[in-house]
Backbone as a chain_set.jsonl record, in Angstrom:
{"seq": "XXXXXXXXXXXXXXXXXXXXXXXXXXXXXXXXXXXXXXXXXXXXXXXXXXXXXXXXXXXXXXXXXXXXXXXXXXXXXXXXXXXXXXXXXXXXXXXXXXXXXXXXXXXXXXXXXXXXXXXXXXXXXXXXXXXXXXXXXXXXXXXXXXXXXXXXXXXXXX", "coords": {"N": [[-22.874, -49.148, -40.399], [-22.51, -45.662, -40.182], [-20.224, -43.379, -41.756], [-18.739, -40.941, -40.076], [-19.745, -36.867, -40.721], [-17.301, -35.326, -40.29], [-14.531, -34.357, -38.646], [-14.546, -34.943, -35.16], [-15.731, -32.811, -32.91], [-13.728, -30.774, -30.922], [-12.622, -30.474, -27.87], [-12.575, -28.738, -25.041], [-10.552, -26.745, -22.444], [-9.814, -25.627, -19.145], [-8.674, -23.211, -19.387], [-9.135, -22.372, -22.235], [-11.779, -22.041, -21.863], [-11.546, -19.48, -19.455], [-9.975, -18.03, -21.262], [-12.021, -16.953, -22.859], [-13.728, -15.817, -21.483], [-12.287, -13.805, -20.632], [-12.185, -12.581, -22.937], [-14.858, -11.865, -23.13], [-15.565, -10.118, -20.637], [-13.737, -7.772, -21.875], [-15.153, -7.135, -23.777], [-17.54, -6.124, -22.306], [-16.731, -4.077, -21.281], [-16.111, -2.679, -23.401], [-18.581, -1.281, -24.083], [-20.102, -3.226, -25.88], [-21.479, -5.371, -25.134], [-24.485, -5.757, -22.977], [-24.763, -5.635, -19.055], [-26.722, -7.841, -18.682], [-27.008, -9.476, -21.137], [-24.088, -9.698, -20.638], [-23.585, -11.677, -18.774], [-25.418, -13.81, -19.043], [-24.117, -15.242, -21.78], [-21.477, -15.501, -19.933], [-21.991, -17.366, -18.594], [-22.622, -19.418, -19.953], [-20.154, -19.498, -21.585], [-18.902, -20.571, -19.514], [-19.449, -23.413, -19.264], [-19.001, -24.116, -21.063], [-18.216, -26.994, -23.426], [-16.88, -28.231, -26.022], [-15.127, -26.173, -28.501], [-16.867, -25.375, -30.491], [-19.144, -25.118, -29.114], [-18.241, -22.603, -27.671], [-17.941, -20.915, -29.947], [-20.447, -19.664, -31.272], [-20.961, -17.473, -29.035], [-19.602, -15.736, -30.055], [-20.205, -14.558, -32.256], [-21.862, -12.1, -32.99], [-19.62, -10.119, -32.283], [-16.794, -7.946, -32.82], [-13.441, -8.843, -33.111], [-11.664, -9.26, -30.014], [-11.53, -12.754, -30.489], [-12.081, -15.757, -29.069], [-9.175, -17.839, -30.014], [-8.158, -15.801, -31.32], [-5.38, -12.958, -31.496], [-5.617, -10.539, -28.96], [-6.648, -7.541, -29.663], [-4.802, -4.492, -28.929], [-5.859, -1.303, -28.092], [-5.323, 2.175, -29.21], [-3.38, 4.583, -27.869], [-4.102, 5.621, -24.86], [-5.904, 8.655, -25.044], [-6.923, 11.13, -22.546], [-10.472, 12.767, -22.209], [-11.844, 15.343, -23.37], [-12.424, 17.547, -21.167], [-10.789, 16.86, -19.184], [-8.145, 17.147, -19.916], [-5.496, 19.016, -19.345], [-4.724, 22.834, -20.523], [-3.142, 24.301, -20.822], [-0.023, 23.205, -19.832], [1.649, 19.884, -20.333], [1.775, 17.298, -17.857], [4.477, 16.35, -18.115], [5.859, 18.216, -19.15], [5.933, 20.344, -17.52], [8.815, 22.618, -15.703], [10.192, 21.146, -13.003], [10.272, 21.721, -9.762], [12.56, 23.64, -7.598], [15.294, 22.721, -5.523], [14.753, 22.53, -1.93], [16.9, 25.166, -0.726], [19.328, 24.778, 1.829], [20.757, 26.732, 4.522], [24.073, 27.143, 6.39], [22.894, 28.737, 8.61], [20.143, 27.931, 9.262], [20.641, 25.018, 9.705], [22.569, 25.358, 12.077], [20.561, 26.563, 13.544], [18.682, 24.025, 13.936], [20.476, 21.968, 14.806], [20.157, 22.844, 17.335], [17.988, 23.34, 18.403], [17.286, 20.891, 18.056], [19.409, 19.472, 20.2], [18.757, 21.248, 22.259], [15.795, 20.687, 23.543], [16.228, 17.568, 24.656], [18.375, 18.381, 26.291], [16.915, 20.309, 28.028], [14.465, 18.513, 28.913], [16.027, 16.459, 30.391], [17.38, 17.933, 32.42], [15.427, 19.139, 34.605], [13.768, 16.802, 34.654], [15.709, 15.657, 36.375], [16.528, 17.843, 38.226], [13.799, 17.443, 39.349], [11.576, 19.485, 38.44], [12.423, 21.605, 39.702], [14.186, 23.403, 38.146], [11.848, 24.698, 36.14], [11.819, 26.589, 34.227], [13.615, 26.301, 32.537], [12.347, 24.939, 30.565], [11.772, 26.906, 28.582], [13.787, 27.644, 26.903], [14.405, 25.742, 24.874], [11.973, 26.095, 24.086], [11.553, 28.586, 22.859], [14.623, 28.841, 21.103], [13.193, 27.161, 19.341], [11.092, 28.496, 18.091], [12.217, 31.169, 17.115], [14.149, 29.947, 15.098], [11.943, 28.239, 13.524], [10.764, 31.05, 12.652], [12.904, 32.045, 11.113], [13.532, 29.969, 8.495], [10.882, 30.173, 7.868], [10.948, 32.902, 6.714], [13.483, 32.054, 4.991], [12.294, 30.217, 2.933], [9.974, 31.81, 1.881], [11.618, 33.558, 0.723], [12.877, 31.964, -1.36], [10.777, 30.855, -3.067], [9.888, 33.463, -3.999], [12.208, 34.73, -5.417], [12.077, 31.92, -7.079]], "CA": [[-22.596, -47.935, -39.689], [-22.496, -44.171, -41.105], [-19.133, -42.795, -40.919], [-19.309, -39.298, -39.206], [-19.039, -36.189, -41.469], [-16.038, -34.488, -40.122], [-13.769, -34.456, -37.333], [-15.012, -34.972, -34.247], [-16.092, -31.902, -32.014], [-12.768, -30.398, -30.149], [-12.979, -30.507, -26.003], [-11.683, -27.77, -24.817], [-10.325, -26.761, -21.229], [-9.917, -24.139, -18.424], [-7.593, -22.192, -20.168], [-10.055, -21.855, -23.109], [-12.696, -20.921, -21.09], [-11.072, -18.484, -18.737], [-9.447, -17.035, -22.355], [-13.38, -16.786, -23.588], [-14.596, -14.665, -20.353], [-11.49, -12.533, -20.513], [-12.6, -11.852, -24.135], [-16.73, -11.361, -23.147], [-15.07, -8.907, -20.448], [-13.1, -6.763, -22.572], [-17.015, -6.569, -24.554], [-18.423, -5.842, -21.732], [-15.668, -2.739, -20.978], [-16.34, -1.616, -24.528], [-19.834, -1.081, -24.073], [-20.875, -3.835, -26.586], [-22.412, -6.041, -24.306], [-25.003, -4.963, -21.536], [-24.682, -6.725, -18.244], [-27.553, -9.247, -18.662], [-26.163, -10.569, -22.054], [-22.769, -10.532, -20.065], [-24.083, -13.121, -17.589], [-26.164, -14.952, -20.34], [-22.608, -15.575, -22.245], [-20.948, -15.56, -19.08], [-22.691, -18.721, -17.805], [-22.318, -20.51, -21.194], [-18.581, -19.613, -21.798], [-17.952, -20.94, -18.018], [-20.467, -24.448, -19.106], [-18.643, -24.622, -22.662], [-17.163, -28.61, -23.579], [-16.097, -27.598, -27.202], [-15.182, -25.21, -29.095], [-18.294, -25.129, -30.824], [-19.722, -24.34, -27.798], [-17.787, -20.878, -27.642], [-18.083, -19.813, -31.244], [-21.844, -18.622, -30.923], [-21.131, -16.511, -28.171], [-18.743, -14.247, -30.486], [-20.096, -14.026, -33.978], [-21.929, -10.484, -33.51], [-18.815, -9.374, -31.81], [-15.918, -7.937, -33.602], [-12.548, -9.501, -32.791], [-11.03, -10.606, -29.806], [-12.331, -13.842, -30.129], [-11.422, -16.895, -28.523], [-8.13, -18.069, -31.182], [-7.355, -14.868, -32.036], [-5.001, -11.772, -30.891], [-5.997, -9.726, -28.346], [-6.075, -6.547, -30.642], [-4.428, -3.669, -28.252], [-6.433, -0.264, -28.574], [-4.268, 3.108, -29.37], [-2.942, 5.199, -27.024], [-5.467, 6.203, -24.073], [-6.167, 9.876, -24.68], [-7.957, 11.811, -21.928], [-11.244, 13.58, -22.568], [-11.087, 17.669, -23.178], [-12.448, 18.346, -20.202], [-9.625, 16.125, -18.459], [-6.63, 17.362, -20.041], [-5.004, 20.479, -18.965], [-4.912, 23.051, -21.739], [-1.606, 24.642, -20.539], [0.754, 22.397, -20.549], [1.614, 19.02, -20.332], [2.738, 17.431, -16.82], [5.722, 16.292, -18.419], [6.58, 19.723, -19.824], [6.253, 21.542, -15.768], [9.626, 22.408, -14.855], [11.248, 20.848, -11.699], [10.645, 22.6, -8.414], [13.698, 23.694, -7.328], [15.33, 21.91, -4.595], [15.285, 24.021, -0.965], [18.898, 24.924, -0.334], [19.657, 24.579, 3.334], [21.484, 27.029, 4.797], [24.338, 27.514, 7.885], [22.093, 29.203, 9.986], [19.062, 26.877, 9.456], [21.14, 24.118, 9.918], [22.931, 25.593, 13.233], [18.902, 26.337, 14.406], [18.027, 22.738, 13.685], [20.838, 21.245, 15.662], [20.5, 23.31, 18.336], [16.713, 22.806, 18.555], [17.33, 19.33, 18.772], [19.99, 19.355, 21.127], [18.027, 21.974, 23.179], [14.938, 19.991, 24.5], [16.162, 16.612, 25.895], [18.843, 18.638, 27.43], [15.998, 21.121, 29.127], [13.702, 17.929, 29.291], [16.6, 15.392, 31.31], [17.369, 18.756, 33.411], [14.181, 19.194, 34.427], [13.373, 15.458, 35.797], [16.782, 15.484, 37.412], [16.32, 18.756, 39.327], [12.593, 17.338, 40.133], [11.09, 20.388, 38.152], [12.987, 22.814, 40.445], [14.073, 24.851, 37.262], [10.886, 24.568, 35.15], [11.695, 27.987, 33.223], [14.505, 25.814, 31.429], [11.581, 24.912, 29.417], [11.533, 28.469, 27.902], [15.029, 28.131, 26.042], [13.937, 25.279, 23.877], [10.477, 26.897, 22.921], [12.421, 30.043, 22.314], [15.184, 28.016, 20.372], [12.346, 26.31, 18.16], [10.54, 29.182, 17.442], [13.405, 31.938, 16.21], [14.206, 28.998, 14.292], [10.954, 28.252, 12.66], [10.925, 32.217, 12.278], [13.522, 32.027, 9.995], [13.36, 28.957, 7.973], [9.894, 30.408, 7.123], [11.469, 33.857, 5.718], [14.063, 31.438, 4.149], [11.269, 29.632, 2.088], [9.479, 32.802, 1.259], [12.677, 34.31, -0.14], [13.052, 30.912, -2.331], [9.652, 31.231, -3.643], [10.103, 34.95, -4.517], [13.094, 34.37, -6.529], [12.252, 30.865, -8.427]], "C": [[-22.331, -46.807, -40.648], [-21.171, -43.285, -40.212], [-19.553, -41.384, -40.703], [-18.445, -37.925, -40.37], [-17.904, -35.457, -41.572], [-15.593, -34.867, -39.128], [-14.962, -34.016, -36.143], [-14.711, -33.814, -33.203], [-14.481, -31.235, -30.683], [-13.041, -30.197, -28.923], [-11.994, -29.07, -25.942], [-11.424, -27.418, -23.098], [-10.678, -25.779, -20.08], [-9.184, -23.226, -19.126], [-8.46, -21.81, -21.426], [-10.847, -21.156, -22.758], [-12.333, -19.634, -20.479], [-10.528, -17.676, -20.18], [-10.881, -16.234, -23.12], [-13.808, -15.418, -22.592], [-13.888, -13.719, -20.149], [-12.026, -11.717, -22.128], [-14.013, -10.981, -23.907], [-16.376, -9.932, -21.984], [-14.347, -7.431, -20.685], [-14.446, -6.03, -23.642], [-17.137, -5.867, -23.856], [-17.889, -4.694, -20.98], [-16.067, -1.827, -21.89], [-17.46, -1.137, -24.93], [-20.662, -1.951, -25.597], [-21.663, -4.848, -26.372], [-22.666, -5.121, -22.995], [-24.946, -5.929, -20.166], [-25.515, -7.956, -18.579], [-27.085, -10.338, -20.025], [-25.16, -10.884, -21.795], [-22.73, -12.01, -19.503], [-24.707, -14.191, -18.543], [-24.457, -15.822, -21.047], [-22.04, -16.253, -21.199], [-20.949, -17.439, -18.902], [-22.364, -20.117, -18.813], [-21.023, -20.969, -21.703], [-18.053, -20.88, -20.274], [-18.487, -22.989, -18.529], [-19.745, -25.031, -20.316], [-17.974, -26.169, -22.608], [-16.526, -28.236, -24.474], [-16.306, -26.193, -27.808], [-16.076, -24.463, -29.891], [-19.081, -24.343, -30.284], [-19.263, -22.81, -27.928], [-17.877, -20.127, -29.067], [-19.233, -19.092, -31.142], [-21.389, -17.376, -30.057], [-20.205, -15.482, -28.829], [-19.298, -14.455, -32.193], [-20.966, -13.011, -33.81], [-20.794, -9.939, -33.089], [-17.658, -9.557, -32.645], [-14.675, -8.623, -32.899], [-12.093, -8.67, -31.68], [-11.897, -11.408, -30.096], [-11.641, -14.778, -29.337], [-10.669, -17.483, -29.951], [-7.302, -16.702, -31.808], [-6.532, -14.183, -31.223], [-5.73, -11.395, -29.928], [-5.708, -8.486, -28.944], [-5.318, -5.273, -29.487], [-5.062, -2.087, -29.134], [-5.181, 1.004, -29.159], [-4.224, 3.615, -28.325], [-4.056, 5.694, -26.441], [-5.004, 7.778, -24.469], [-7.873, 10.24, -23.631], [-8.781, 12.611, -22.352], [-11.248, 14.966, -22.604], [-11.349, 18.078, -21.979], [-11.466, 17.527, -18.851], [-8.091, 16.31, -18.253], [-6.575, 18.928, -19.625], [-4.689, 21.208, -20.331], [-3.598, 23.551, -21.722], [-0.288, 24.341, -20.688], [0.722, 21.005, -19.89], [2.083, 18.539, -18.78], [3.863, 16.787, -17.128], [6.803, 17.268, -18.833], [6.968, 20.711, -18.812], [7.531, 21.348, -16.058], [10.073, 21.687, -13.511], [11.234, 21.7, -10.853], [11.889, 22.573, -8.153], [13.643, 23.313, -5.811], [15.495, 22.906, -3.049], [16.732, 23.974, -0.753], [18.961, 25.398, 1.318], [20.985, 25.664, 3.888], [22.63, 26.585, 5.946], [23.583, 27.334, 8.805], [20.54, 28.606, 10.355], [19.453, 25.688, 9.989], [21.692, 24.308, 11.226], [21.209, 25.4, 14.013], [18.37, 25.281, 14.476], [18.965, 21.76, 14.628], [20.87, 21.826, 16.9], [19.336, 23.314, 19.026], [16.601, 21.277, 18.671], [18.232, 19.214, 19.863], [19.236, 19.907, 22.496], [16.707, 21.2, 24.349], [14.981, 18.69, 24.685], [17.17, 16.911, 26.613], [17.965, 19.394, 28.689], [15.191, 19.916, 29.706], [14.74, 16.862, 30.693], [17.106, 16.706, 32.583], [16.411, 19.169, 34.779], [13.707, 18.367, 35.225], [14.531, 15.499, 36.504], [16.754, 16.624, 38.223], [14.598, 18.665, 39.871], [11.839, 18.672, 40.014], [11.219, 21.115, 38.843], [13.058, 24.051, 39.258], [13.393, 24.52, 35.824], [10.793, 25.313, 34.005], [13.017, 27.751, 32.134], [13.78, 25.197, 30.151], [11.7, 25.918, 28.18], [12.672, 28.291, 26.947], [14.751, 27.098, 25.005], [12.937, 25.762, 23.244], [10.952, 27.738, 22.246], [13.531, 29.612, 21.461], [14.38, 28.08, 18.958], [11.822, 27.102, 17.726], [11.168, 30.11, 17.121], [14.025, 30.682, 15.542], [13.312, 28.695, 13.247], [10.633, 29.418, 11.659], [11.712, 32.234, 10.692], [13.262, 30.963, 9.095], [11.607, 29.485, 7.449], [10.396, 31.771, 6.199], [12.054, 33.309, 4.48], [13.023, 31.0, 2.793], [10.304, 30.658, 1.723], [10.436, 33.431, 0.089], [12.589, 33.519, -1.185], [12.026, 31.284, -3.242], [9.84, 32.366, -4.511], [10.98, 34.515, -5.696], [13.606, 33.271, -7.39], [10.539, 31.319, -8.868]], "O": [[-21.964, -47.022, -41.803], [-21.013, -42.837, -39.076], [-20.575, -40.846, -41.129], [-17.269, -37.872, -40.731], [-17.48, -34.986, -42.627], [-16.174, -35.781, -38.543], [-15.86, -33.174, -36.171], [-13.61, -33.785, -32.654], [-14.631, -31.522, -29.496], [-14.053, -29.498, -28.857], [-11.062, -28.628, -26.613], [-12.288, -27.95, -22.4], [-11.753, -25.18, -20.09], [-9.804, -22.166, -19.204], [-8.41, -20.593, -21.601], [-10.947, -19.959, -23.027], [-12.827, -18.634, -20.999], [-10.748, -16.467, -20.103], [-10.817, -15.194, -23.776], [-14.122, -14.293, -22.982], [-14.35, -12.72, -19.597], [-12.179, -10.507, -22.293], [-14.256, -9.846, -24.318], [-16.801, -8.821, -22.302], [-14.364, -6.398, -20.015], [-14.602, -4.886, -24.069], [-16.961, -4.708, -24.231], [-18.558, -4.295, -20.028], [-16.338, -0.646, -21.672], [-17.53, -0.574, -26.023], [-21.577, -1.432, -26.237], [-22.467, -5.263, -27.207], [-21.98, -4.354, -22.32], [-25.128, -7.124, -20.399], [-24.952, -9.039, -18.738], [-26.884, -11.551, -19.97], [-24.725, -11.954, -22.222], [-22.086, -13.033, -19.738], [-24.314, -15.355, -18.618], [-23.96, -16.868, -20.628], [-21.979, -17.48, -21.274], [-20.122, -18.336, -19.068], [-22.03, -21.276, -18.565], [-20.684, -22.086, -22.093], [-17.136, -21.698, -20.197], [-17.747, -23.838, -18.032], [-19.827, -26.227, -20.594], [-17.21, -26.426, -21.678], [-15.427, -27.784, -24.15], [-17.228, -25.385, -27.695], [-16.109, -23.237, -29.998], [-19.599, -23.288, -30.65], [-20.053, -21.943, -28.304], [-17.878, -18.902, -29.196], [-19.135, -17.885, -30.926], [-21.525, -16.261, -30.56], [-20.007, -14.419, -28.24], [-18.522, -14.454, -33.149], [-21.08, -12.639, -34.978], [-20.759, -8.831, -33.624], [-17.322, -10.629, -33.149], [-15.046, -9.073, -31.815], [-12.001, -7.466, -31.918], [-13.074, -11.053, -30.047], [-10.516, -14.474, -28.942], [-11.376, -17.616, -30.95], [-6.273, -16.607, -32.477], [-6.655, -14.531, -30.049], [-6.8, -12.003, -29.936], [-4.527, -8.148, -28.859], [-6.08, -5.791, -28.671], [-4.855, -1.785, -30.309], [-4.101, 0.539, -29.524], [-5.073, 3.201, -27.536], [-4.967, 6.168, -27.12], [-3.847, 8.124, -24.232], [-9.06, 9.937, -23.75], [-8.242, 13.486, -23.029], [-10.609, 15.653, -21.808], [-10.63, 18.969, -21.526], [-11.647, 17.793, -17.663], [-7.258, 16.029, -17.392], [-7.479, 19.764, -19.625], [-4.402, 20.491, -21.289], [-2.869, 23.218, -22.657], [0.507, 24.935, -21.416], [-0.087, 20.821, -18.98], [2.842, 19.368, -18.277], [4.469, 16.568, -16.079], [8.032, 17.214, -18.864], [7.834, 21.582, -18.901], [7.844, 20.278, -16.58], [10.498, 22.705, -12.966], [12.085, 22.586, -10.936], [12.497, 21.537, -8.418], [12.691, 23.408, -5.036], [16.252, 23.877, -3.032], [17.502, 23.02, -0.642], [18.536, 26.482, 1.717], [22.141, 25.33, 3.627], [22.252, 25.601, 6.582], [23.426, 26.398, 9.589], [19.928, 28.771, 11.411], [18.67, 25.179, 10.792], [21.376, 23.329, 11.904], [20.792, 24.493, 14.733], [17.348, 25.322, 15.161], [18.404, 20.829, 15.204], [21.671, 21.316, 17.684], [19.429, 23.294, 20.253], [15.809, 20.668, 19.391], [17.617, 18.669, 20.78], [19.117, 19.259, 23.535], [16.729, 21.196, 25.58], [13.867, 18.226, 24.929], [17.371, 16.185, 27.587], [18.154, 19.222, 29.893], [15.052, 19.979, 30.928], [14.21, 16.597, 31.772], [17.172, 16.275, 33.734], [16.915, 19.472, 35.861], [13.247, 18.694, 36.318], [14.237, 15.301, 37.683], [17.082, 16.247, 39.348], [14.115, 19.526, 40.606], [11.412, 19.179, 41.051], [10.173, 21.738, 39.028], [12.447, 25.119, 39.234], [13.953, 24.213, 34.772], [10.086, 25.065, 33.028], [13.399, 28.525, 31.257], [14.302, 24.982, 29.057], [11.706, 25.592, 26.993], [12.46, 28.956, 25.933], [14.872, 27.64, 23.906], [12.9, 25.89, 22.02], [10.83, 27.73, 21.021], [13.383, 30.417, 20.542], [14.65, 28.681, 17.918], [11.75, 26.865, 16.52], [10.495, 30.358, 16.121], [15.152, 30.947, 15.963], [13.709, 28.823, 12.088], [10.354, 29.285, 10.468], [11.243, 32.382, 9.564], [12.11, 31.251, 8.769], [11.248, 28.912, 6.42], [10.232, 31.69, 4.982], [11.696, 33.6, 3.339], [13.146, 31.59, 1.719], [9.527, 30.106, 0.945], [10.131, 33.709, -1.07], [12.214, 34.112, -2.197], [12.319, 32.01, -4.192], [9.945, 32.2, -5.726], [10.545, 34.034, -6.742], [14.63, 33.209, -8.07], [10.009, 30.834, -9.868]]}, "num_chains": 1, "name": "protein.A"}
């Protein structure tokens, strides 16, 4: 018998494989493989027994390989016509917060209070006094009225 020249051929598992096709995908992100050599690889990484098997499929490609790091790129920068030239959105100020007055706050509970007392009035007098409608609309809208000045004024002076 002829002893065998080296160690015998390493098996390798799912976890190899699946580490191989995450590598041929990160290629195939970086535009160094084109789909059809993806799938070519693809098919072979998924078919691999040993390790053997998976080395071919990475010696034109620069590192990851299967054994090594996963190298991590540098910081994503966005393309020029992506970034804002102005400033940064970490650098905006802070909208300022609306400040709530009194008299917004009186118009807001009084607009709520206002129409399910006109609405339970209303079914209990069997739409006799229908024109109790009118004091909630009228309520809600000199209410809205303001609360829109309010938020103009804000604006103006931030």
């Amino acid at each position: 018998m002829t002893e065998p020249s080296g160690p015998p051929p390493q098996r390798i598992g799912d976890a190899e494989r699946d580490r191989a096709v995450e590598y041929l995908r990160d290629h195939l992100a970086e535009g160094r493989l084109d789909q059809t050599e993806f799938d070519d690889r693809l098919t072979q990484a998924l078919t691999a027994r040993t390790q053997a098997d998976l080395d071919p499929l990475f010696h034109d490609l620069p590192g990851p390989k299967p054994g090594q790091a996963l190298a991590k790129g540098g910081d994503f920068q966005a393309p020029p016509w992506q970034s804002t030239p102005s400033q940064s959105v970490a650098a905006r100020p802070a909208s300022p917060t609306p400040v709530q007055t009194k008299f917004s706050t009186a118009w807001g509970v009084a607009s709520g209070l206002a129409w399910p007392a006109a609405i339970i009035l209303c079914f209990a007098t069997n739409w006799q006094f229908w024109w109790i409608m009118l004091i909630p609309i009228f309520i809600t809208s000199i209410g809205g009225q303001q609360h829109g000045r309010h938020n103009q004024n804000n604006r103006r002076h931030h």
